[in-house]
Backbone as CSV, one residue per row, in Angstrom:
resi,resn,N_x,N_y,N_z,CA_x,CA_y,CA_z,C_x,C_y,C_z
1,UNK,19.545,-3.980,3.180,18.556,-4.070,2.102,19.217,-4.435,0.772
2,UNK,20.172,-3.798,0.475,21.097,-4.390,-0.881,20.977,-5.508,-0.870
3,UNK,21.884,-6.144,0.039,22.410,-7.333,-0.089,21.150,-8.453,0.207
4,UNK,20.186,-8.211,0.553,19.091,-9.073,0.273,18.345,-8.743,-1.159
5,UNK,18.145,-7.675,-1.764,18.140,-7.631,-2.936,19.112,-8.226,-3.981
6,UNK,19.953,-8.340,-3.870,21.382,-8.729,-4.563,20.894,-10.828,-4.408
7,UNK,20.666,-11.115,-3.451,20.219,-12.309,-2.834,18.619,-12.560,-3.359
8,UNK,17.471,-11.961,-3.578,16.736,-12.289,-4.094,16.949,-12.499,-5.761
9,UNK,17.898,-11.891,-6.372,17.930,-11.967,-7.788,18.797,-12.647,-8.389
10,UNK,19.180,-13.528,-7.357,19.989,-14.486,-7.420,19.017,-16.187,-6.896
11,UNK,18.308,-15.934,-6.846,17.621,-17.196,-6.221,16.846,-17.678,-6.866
12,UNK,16.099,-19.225,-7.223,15.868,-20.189,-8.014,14.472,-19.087,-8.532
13,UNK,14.356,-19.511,-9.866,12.875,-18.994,-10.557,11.705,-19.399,-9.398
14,UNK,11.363,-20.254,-8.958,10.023,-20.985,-8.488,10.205,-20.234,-6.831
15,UNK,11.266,-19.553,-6.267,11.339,-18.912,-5.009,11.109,-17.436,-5.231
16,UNK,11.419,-16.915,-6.722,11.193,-15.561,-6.722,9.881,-15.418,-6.815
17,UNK,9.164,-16.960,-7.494,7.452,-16.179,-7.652,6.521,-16.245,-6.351
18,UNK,7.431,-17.184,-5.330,6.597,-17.431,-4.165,6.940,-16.449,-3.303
19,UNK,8.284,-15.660,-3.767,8.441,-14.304,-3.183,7.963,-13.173,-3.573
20,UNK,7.301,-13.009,-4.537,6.999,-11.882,-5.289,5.212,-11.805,-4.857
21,UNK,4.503,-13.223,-4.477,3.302,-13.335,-3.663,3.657,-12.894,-2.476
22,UNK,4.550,-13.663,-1.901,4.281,-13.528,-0.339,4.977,-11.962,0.312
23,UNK,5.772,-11.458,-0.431,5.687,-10.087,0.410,4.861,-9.355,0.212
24,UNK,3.627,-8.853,-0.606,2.777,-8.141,-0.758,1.870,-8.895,0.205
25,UNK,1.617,-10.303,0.195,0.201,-10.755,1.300,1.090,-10.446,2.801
26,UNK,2.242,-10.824,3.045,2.364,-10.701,4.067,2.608,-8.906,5.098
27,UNK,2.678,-8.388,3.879,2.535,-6.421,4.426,1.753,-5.688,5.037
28,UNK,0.428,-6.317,4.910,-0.175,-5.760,5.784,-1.048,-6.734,6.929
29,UNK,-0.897,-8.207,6.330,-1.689,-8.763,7.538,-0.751,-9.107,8.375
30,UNK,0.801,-9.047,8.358,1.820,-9.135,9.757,2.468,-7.283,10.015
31,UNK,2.218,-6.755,8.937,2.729,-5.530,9.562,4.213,-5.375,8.629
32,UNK,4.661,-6.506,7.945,5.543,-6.443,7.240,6.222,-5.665,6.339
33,UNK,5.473,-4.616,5.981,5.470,-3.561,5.049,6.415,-2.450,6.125
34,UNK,6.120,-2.558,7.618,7.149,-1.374,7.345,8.752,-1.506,7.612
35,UNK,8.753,-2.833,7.551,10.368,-3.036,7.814,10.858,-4.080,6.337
36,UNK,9.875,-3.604,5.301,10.477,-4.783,3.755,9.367,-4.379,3.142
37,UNK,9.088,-2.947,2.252,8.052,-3.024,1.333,7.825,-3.646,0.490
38,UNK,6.383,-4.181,0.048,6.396,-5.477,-0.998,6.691,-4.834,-2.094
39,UNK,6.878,-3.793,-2.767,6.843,-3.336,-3.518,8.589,-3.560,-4.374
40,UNK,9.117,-3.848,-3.360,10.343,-3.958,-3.894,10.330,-5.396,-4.451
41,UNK,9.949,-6.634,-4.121,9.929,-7.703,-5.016,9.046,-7.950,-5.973
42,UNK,8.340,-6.512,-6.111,7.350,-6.599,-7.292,8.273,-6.106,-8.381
43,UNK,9.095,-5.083,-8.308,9.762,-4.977,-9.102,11.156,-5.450,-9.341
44,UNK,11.651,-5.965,-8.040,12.337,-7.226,-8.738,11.839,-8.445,-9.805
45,UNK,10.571,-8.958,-9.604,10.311,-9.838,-10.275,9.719,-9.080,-11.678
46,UNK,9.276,-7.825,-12.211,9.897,-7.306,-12.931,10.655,-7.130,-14.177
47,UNK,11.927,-7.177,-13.108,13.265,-6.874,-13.561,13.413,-8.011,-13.895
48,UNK,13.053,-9.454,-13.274,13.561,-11.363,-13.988,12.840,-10.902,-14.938
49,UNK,11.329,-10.747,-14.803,10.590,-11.184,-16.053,11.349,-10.735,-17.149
50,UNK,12.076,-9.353,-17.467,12.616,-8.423,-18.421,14.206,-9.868,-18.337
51,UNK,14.645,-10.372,-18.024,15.701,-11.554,-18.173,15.133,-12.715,-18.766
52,UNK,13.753,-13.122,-18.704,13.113,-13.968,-19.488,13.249,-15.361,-18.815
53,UNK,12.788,-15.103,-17.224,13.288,-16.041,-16.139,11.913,-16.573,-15.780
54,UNK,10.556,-15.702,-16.265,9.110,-16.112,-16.146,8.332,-15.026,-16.845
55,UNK,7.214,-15.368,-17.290,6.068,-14.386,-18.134,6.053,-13.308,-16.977
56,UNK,6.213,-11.616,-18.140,6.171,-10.597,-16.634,4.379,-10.950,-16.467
57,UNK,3.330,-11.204,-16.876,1.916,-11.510,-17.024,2.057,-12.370,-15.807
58,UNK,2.886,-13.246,-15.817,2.741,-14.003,-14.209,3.745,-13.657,-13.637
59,UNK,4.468,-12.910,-13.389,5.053,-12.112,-12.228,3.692,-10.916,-11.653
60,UNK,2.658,-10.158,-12.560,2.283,-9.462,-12.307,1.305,-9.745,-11.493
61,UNK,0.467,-10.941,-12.010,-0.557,-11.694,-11.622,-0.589,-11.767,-10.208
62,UNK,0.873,-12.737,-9.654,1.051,-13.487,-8.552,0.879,-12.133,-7.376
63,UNK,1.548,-10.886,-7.708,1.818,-9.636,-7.211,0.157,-9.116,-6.575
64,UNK,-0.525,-9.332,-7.704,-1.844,-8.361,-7.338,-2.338,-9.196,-6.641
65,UNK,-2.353,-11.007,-6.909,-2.951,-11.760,-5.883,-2.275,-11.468,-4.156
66,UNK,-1.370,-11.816,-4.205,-0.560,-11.670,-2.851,-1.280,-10.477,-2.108
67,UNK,-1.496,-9.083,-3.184,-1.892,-7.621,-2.675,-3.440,-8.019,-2.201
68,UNK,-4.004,-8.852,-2.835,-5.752,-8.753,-2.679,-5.417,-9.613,-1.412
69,UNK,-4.931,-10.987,-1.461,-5.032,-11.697,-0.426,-4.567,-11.325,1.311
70,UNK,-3.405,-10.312,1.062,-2.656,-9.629,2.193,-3.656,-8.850,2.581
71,UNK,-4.464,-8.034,1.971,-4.697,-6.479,2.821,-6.434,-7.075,2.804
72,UNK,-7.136,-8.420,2.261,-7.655,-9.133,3.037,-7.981,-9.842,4.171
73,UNK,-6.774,-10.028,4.284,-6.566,-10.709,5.830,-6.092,-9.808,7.134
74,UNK,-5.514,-8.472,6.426,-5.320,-7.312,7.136,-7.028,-6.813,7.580
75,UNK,-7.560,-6.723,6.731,-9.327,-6.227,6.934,-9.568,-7.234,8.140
76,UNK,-9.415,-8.556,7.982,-10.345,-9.414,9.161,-9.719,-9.220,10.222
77,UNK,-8.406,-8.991,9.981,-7.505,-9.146,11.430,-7.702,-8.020,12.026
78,UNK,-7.867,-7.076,11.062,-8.544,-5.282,11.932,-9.596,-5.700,13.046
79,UNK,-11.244,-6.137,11.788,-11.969,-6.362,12.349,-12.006,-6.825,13.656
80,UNK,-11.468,-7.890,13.761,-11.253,-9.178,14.931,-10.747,-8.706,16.122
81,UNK,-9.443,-8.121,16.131,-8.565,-7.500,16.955,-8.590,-6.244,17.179
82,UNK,-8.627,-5.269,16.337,-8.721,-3.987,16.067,-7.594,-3.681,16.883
83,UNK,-8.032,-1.968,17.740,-6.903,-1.510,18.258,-5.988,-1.556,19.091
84,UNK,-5.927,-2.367,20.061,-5.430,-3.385,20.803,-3.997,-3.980,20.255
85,UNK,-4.255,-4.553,18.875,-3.343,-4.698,18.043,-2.484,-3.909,17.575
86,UNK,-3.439,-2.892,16.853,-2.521,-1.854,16.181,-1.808,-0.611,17.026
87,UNK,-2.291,-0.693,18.562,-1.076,-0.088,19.748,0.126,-1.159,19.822
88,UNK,-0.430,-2.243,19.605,0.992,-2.835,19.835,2.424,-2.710,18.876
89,UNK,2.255,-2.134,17.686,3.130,-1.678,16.766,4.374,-0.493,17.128
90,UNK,5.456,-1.134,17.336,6.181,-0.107,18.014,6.627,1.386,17.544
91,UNK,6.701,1.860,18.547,6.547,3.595,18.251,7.858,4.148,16.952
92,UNK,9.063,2.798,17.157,9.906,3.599,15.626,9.787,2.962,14.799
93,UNK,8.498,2.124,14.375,7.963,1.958,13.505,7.144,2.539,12.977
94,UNK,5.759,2.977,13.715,4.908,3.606,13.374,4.491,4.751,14.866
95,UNK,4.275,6.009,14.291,4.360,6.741,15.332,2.357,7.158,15.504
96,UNK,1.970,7.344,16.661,0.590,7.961,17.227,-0.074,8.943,16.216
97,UNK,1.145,9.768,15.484,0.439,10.639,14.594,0.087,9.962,12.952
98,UNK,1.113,9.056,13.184,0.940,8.129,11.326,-0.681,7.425,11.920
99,UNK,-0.917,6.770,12.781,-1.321,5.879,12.969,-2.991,6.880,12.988
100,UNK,-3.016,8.007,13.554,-4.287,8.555,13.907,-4.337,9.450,12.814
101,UNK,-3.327,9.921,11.633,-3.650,10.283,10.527,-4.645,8.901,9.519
102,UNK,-3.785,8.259,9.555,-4.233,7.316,8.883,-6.067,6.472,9.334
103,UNK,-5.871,6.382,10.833,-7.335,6.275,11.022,-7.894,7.445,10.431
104,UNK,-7.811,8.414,10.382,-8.589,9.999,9.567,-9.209,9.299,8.363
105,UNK,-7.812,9.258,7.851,-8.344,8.988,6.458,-8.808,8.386,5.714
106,UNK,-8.920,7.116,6.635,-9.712,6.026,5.951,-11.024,6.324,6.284
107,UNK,-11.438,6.868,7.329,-12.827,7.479,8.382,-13.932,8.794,7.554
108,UNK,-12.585,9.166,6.422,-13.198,10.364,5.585,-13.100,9.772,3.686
109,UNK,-12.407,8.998,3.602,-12.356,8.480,2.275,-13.028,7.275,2.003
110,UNK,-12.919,6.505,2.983,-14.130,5.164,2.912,-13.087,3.936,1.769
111,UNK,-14.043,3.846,0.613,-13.048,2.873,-0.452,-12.141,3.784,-1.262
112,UNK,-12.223,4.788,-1.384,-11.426,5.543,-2.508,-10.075,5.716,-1.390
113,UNK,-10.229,5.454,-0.164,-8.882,5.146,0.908,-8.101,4.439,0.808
114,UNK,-9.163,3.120,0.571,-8.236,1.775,0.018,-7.457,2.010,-1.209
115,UNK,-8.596,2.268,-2.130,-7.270,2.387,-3.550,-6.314,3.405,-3.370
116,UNK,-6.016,4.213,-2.750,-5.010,5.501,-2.890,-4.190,5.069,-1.490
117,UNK,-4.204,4.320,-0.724,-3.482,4.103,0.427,-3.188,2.730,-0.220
118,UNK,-3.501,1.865,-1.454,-2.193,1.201,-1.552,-0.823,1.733,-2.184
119,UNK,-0.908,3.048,-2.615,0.238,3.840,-3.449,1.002,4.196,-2.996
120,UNK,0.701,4.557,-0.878,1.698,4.835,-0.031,2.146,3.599,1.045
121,UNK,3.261,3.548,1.308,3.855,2.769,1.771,3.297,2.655,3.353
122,UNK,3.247,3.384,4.393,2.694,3.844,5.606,0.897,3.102,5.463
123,UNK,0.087,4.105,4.548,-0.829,3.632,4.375,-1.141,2.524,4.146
124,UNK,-0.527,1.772,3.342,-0.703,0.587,2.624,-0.681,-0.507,3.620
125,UNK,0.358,-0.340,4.762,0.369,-1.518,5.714,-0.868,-1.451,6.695
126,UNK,-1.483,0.006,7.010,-2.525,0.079,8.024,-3.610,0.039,7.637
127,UNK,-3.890,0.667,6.608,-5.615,0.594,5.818,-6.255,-0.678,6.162
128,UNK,-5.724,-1.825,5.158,-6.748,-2.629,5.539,-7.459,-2.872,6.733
129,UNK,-6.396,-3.189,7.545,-6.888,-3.427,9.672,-7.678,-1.929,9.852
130,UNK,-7.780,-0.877,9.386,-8.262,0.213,9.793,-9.555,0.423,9.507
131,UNK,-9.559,-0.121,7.744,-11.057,-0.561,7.636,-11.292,-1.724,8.177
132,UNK,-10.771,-2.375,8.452,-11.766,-3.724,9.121,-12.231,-2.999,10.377
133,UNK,-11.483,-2.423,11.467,-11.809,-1.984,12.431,-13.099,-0.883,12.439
134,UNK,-13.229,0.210,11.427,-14.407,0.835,11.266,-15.888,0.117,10.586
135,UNK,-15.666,-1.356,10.172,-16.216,-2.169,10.291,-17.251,-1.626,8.577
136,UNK,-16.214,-1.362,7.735,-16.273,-1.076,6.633,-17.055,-2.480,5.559
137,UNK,-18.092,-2.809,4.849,-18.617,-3.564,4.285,-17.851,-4.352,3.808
138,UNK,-17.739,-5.681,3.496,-16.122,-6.639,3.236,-16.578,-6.317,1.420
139,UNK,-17.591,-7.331,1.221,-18.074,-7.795,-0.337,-18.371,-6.100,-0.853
140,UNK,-19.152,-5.480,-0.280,-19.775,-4.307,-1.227,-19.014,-3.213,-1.411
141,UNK,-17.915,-3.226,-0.854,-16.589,-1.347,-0.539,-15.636,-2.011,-0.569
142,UNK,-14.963,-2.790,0.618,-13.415,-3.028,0.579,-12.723,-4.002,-0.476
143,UNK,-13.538,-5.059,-0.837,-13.402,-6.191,-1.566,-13.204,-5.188,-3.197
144,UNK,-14.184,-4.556,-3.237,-14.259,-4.089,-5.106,-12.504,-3.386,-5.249
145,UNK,-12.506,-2.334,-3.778,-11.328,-1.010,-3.740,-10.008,-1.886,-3.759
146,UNK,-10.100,-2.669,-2.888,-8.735,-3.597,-2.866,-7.965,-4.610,-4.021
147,UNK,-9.264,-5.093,-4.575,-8.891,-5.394,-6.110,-8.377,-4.528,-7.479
148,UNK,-9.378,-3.416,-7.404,-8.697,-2.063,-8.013,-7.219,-2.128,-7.812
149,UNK,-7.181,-1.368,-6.705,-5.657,-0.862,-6.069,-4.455,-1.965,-6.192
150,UNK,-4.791,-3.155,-6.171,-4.176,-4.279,-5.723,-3.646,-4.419,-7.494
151,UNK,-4.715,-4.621,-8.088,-4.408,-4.848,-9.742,-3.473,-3.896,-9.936
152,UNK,-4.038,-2.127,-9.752,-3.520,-1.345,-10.460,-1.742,-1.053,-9.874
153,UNK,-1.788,-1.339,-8.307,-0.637,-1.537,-8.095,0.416,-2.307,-9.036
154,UNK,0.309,-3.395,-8.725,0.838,-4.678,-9.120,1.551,-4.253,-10.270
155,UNK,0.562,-3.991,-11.673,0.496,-3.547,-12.856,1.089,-2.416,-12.988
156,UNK,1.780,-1.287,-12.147,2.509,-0.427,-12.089,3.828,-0.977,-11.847
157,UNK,4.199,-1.571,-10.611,5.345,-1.685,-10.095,5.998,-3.068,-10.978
158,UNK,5.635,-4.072,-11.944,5.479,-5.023,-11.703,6.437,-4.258,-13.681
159,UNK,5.505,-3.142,-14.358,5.966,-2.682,-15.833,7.100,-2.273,-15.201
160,UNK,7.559,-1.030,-14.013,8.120,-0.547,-13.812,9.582,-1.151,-13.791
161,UNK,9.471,-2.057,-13.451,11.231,-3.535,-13.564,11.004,-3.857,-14.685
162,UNK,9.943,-4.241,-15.377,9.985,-4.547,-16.609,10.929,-3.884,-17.232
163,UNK,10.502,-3.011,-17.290,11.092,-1.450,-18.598,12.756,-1.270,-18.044
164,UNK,12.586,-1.024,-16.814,14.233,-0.710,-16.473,14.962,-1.515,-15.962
165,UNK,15.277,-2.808,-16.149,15.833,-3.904,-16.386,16.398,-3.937,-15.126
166,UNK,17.910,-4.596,-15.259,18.689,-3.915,-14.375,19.108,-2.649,-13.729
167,UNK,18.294,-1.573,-14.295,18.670,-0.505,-13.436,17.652,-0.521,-12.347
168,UNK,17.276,-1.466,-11.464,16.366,-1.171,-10.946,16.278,-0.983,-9.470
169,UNK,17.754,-0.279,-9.213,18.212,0.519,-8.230,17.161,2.165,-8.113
170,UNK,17.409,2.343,-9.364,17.084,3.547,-9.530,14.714,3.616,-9.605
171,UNK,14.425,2.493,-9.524,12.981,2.099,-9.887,12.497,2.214,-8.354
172,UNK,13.250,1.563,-7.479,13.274,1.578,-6.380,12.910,2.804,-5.542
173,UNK,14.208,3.354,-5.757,14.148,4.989,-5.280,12.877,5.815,-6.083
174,UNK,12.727,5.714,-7.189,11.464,6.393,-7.775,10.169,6.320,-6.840
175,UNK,10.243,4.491,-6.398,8.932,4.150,-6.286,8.768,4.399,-4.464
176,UNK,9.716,5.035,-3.765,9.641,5.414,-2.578,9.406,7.228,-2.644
177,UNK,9.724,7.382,-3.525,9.832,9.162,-3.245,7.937,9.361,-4.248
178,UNK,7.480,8.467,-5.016,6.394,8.275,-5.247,5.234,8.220,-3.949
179,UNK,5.654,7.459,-3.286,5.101,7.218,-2.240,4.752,8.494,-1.636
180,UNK,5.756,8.768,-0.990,5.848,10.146,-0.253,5.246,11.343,-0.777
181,UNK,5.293,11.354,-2.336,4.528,12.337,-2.771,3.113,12.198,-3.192
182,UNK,2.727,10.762,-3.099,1.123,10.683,-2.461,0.539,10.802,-1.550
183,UNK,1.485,10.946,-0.518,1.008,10.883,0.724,1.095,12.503,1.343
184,UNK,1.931,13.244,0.758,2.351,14.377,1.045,0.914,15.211,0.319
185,UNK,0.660,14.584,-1.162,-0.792,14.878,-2.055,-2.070,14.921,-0.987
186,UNK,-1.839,13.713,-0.248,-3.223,13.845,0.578,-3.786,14.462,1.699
187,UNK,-1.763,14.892,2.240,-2.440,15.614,3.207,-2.762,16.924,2.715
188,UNK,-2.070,17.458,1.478,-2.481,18.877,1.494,-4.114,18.930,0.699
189,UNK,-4.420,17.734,0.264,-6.062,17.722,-0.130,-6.539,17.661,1.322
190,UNK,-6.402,17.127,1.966,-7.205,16.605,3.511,-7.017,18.386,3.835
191,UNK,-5.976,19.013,3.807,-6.223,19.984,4.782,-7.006,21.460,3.863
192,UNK,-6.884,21.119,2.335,-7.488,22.011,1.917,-9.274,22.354,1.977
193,UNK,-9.361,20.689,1.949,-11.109,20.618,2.640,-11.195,20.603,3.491
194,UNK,-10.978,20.702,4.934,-11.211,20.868,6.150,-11.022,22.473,6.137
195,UNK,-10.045,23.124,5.418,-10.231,24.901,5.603,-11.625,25.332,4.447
196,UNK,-12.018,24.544,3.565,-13.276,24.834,2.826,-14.041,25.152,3.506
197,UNK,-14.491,23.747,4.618,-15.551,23.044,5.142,-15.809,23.816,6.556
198,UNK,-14.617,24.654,7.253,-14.899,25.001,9.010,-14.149,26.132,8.641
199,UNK,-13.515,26.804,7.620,-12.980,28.619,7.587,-13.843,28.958,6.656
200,UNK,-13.397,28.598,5.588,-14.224,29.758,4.163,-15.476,29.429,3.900
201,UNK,-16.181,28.525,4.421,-17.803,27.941,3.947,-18.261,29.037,5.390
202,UNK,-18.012,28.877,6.148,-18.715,29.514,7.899,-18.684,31.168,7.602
203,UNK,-17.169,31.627,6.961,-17.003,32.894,6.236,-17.723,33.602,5.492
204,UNK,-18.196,32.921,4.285,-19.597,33.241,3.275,-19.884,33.374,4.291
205,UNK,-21.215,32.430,4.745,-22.232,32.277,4.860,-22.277,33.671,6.187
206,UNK,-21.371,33.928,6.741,-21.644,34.733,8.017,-21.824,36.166,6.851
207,UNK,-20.900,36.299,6.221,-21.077,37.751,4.920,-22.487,37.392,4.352
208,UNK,-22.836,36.397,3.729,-24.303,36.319,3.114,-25.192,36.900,4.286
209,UNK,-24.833,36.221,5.228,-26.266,36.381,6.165,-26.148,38.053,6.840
C-alpha cells in the first residue's frame, strides 16, 4: 500500500484526477473497496490540491462524482444480480456475518443507511448492491441519500489532505480508525433498539398490565 501511495503522488496531474474519480466509482460497483479504499485517493488528491497541482474544488468535485456514480451502479448491479453475486465475494474478504449484518442494516435504516454506510469502509462497498437488491426506490430514497453521503463524504476526506499536507500518512490512519468507530457506533445503536423494542418495551407493558 505505501509504495503505491508513494507512486500515486508521483504521477502526472491529469492521472491523479482520473484516479481520484475512478477509485471511489469503482468501490462498490466491482467490490474494489475492500482490497483499495477510495478514500485514500481522495485524500491524496487532497494533499496535491494543498501542492497547488489542481483546484482542491475539483479534486473534491471529481471525488463525490466518482462516489454518486460508483454506488449507482452498485444499486443496479444489486438489483440485477443480487445475491448470487454478493456470495460470490470471498470469505477473507468479506465474511457471512459482515455481509448479513450489513443486509440488517440497510433492511432497518432504509436511506439514512446509505448516508451513514458511506462513512464505513465494509459498508460502503455493500450498501449500494444491498439496496438495489431490497429493491429500494432508485429516484425517490437511494438517489437523494447517495448524493448526500457521496458530497458529504468527498467534502470530508477531500479538506482532510487539504489541511494536512504531506502528513497524510497520519489522515489515513485517522480516516480508517474513523471508520471503525462508525461502525462500532452502529452496532451499539442497532443493539440498543432491539433491547428497547423485544426486553424493556415487553417488560413495562407486562408490569403495566
Amino acid at each position: 500500500m505505501a509504495v503505491f501511495i508513494r507512486l500515486l503522488l508521483s504521477v502526472p496531474t491529469w492521472l491523479v484526477l482520473v484516479l481520484v474519480f475512478g477509485f471511489p466509482a469503482l468501490e462498490s460497483s466491482i467490490f474494489l473497496g475492500f482490497i483499495f479504499p477510495g478514500e485514500t485517493s481522495v485524500v491524496l488528491g487532497g494533499v496535491l490540491a494543498a501542492e497547488h497541482r489542481f483546484p482542491v474544488w475539483e479534486s473534491g468535485s471529481l471525488a463525490a462524482l466518482g462516489a454518486i456514480v460508483g454506488d449507482s451502479v452498485g444499486f443496479w448491479v444489486g438489483r440485477r444480480f443480487g445475491e448470487p453475486l454478493l456470495a460470490k465475494v470471498p470469505e477473507r474478504l468479506l465474511s457471512k456475518r459482515q455481509r448479513d449484518r450489513a443486509v440488517g442494516f440497510v433492511q432497518r435504516r432504509g436511506a439514512l443507511g446509505v448516508v451513514v454506510g458511506r462513512f464505513t469502509t465494509v459498508l460502503r462497498v455493500l450498501v449500494p448492491g444491498i439496496a438495489g437488491m431490497a429493491e429500494m426506490p432508485y429516484r425517490r430514497r437511494f438517489l437523494p441519500a447517495n448524493v448526500v453521503g457521496g458530497v458529504g463524504w468527498a467534502a470530508l476526506y477531500t479538506g482532510l489532505g487539504y489541511v494536512a499536507g504531506r502528513n497524510y500518512s497520519s489522515v489515513l490512519t485517522s480516516a480508517s480508525l474513523t471508520s471503525t468507530a462508525v461502525l462500532a457506533a452502529i452496532v451499539v445503536v442497532a443493539l440498543g433498539l432491539w433491547l428497547w423494542h423485544h426486553v424493556i418495551t415487553p417488560r413495562r407493558d407486562r408490569a403495566a398490565g
